[in-house]
N, C-alpha and C positions, 0 to 999 in steps of 0.2 A: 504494500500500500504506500501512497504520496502525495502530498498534496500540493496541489498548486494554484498557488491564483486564487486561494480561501476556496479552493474545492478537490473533497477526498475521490483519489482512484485508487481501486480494488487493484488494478494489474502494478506491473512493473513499469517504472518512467522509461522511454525508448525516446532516443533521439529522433527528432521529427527531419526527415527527408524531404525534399520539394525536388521537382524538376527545374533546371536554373535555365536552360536553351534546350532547343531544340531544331535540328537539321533534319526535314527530309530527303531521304535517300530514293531508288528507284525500289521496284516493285514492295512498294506501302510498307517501306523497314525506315527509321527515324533513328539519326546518332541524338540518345539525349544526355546530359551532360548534367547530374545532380549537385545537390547544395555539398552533397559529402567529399567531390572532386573526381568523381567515378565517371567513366566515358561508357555509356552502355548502349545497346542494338536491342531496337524494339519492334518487332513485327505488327502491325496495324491491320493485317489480313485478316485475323480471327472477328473483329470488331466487327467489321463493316456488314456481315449479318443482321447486324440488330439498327434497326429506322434513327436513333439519335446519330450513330455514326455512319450511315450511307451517302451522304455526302461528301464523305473523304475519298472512297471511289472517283471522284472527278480530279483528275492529275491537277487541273488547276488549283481548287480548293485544297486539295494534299501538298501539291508546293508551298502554301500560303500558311502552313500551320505554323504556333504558336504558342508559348507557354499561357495557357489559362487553365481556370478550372473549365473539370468535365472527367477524367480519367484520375479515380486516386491515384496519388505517387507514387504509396507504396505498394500499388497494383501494376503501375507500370516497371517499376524497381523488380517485382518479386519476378515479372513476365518477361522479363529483358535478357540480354546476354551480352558479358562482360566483354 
């Protein structure tokens, strides 16, 4: 347990991860580049199944991407390769 910020957590504190950049590459793979200093390769292919992310399918809008929210970090962290 920890508390932070005058509020108790049951888990263990983990350092918090962000995605800091992000490059796309060709065939929907992204060099992203986290807060921790780690260069990792992110496949986007899996995603584009689902309607919030089918618009990455268009090379244009795939070129154009950008750190925002929308994909947790440590989802793309845990789905990436080093």
């Amino acid at each position: 347990m920890y508390v932070k910020n005058g509020i108790a957590y049951a888990s263990s504190e983990t350092d918090i991860i962000e995605v800091q950049s992000v490059k796309p590459l060709e065939d929907f793979m992204m060099l992203l580049t986290f807060t921790s200093g780690e260069v990792r390769l992110y496949d986007v292919s899996p995603l584009l199944q689902f309607p919030a992310f089918a618009p990455l399918s268009q090379p244009d809008i795939f070129a154009a991407a950008k750190v925002e929210d929308g994909i947790a970090p440590e989802t793309m962290y845990r789905d990436s390769y080093p």
